[in-house]
C-alpha positions as CSV (number, residue, x, y, z in Angstrom):
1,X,36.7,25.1,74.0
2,X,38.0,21.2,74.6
3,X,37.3,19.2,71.6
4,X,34.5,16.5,72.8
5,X,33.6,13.6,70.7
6,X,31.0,10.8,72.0
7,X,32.4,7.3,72.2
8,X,31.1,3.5,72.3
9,X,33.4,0.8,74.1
10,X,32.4,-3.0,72.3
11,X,33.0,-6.5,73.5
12,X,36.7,-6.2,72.5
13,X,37.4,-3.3,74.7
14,X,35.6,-5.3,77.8
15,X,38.3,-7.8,80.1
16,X,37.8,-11.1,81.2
17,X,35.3,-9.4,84.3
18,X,33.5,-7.3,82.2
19,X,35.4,-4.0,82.7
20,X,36.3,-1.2,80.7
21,X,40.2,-1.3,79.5
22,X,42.3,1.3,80.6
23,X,44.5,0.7,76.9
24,X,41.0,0.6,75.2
25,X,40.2,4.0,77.0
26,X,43.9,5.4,76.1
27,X,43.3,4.4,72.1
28,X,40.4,6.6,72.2
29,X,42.6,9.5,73.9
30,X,45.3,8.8,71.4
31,X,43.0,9.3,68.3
32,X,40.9,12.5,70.2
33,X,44.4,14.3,70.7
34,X,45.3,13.6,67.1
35,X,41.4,15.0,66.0
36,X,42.2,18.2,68.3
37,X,45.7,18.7,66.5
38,X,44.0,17.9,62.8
39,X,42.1,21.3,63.4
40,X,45.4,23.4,64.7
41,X,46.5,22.3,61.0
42,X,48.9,20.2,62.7
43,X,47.5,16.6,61.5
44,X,50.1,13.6,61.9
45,X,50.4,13.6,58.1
46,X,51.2,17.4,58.2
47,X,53.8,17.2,60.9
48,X,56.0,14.2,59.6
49,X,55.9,16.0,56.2
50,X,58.1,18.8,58.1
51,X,60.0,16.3,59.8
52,X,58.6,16.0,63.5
53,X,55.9,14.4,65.9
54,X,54.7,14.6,68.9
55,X,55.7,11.7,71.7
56,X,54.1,11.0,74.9
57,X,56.4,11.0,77.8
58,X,54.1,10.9,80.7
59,X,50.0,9.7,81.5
60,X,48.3,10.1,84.7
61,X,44.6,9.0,85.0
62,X,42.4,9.1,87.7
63,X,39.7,7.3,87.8
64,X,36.3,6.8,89.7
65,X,35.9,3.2,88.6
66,X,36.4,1.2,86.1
67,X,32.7,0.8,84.8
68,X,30.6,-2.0,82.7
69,X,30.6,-0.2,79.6
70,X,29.8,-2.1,77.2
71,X,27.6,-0.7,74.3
72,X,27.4,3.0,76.5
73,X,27.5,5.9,74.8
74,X,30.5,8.3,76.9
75,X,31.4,11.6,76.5
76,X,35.4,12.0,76.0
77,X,37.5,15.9,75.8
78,X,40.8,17.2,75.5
79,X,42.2,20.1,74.9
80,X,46.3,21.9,75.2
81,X,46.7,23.1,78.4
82,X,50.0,24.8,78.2
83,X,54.1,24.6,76.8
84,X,56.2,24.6,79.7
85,X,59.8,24.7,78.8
86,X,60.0,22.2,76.2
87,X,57.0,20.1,77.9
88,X,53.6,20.3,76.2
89,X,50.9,19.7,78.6
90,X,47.2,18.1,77.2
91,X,44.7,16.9,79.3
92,X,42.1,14.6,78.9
93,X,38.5,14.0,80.5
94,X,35.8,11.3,79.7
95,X,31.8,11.7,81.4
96,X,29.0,8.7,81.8
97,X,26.1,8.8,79.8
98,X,24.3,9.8,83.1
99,X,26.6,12.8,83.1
100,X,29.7,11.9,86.1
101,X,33.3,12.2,85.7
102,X,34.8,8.8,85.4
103,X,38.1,9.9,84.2
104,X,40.3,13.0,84.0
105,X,44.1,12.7,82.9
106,X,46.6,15.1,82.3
107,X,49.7,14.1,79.8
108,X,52.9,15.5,78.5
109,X,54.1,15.5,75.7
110,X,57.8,16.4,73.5
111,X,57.7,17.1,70.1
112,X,60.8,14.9,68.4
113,X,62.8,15.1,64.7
114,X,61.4,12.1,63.4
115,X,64.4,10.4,61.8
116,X,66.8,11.5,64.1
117,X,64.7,10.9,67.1
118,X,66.3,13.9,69.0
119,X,63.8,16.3,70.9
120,X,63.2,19.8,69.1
121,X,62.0,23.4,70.6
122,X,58.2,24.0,70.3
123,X,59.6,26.9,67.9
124,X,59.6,24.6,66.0
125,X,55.8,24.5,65.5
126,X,54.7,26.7,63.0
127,X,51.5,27.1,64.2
128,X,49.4,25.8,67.7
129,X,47.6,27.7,70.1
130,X,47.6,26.0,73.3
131,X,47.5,27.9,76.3
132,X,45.1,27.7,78.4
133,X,45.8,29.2,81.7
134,X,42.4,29.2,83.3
135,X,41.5,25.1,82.2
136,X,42.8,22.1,83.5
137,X,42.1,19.0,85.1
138,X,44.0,20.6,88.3
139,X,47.1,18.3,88.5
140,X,49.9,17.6,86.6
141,X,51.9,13.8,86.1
142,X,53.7,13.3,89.3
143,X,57.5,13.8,88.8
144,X,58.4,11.0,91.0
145,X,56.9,7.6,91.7
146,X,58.9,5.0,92.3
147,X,58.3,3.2,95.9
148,X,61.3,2.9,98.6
149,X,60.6,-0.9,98.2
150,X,63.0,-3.8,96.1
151,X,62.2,-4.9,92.6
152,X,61.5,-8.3,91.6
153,X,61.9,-9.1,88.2
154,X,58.6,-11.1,87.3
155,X,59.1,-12.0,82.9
156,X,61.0,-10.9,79.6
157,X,58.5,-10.0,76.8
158,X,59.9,-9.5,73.5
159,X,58.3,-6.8,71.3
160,X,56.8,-7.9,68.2
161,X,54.9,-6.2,65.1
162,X,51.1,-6.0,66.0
163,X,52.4,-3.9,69.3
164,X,54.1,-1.5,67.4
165,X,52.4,2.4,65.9
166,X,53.0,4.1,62.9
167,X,56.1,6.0,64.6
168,X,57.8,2.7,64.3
169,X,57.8,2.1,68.3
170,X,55.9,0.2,71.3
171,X,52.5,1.5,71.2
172,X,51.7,3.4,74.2
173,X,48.2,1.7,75.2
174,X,50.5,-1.6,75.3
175,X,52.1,-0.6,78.5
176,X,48.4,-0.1,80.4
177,X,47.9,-3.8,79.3
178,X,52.0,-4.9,80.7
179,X,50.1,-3.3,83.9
180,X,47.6,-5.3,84.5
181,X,48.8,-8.2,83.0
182,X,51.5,-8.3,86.1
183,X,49.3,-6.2,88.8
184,X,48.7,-7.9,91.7
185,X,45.9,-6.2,94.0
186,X,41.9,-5.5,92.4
187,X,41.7,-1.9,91.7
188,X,37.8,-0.7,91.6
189,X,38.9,2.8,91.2
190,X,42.2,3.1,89.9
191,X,45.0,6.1,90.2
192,X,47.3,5.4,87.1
193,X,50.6,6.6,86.0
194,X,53.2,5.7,82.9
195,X,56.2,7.3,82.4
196,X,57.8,6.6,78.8
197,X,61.1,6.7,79.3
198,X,62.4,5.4,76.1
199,X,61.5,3.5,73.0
200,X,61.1,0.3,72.1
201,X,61.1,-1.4,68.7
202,X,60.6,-4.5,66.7
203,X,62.6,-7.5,68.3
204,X,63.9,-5.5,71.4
205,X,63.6,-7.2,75.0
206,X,61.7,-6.0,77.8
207,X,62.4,-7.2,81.3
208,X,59.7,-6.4,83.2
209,X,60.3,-5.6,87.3
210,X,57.1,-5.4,89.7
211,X,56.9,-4.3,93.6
212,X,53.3,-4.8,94.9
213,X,52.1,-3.5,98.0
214,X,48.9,-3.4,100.1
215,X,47.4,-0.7,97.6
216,X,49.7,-0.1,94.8
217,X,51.4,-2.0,92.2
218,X,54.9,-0.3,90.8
219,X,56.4,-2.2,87.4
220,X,59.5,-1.2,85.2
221,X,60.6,-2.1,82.2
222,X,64.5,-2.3,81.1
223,X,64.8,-2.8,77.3
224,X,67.6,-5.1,77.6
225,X,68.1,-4.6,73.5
226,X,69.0,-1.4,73.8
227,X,70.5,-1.5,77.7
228,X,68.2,1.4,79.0
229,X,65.1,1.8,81.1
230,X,61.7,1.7,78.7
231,X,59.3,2.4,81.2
232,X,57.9,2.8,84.6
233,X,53.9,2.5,85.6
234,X,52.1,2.1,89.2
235,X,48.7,1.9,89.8
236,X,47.1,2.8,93.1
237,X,43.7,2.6,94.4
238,X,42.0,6.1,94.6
239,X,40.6,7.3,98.1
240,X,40.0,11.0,97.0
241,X,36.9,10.4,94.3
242,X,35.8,13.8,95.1
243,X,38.9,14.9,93.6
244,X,38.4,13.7,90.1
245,X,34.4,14.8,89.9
246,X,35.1,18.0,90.7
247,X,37.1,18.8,87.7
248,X,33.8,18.3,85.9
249,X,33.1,21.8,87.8
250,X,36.5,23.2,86.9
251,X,35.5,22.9,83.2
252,X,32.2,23.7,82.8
253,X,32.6,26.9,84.3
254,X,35.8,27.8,81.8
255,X,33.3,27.1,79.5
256,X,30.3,29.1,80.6
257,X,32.7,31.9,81.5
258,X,33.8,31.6,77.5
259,X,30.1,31.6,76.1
């Protein structure tokens, strides 16, 4: 079965027009994933005691808008979908209090040695049952993104100590808010994707490039500090909605056919 919590945005998850936050949601998926992994017997405290953690390397959300939620009750799942390779797969889902799909996501994700930040073999896991052939949200990050268009570097942001998560790096919600913070079209329904392509920490510089067209804005991030790339994102307006409500179908019949 996913693991489903309900959920209540407040004022301080709310922008300046009165719209949800796409980091604000992504906290929420952060802590429900973390929940999920708590029962597995895999909680964060348990994991760095063996030396390891789990990193996001890629988020796609689809979205059918970007609602007034303020003080509304939602309905938010995830659940392992499958280990590919040495790519964990979770995916992510969040319903109305009138019952639609407003989100689904799907995520991967690599499990990492702690001190020596190196990537390490799901072996590695002592314990985690997380295949799921028969569930999904029904699409996977995309591999490739990037638009056939030139950059434009747009601002340098430095990263300082309220950005940062216990692992000691750049937050991942933080990049939703680089997004929008440089975006230059109105999304109403917004396709989002971030690729984490390496770490950032206290002090390091981030030049940020942007390419904006008629319905997408791309951004990438090169950590100067470090001389590699940090991150890329684009954000697209959706013209499929059917696409993302109908995943709503997708797991409530895995879940019938379970009961």
């Amino acid at each position: 079965m996913p693991f489903e919590r309900s959920i209540c945005f407040y004022n301080y998850d709310i922008d300046e027009n009165s719209r949800l936050r796409v980091s604000s949601v992504m906290h929420n998926m952060q802590q429900i994933a973390r929940e999920d992994l708590e029962l597995e017997g895999l909680g964060y405290e348990t994991m760095r005691d063996h030396g390891y953690v789990f990193v996001l390397t890629k988020m796609r959300m689809e979205f059918t808008s970007l609602p007034e939620a303020y003080k509304k009750k939602f309905t938010l799942g995830s659940f392992a979908r499958e280990i590919r390779g040495a790519t964990f797969f979770r995916d992510f889902y969040m319903d109305t209090p009138e019952g639609e799909r407003l989100l689904a996501a799907a995520s991967t994700w690599a499990l990492m040695d702690y001190n020596a930040r190196r990537p390490l073999r799901p072996s590695a896991l002592y314990t985690l049952n997380v295949h799921f052939p028969d569930r999904s949200v029904g699409f996977d990050p995309e591999r490739k993104m990037a638009p056939d268009i030139e950059l434009t570097k747009v601002d340098e942001r430095r990263v300082y100590s309220s950005m940062l998560d216990e692992n000691r790096h750049l937050n991942n919600c933080v990049y939703a808010d680089l997004l929008f913070d440089y975006a230059k079209n109105t999304y109403v329904s917004p396709s989002i994707q971030i690729d984490f392509c390496g770490e950032a920490h206290k002090d390091d510089i981030i030049t940020v490039y942007i390419a904006t067209g008629e319905n997408f804005d791309f951004l990438s991030g090169f950590n100067e500090t470090r001389g590699k790339k940090c991150f890329d994102a684009i954000i697209r307006e959706r013209t499929n909605i059917a696409a993302v409500n109908a995943t709503r179908l997708e797991t409530e019949t895995e879940t019938k056919t379970e009961t």
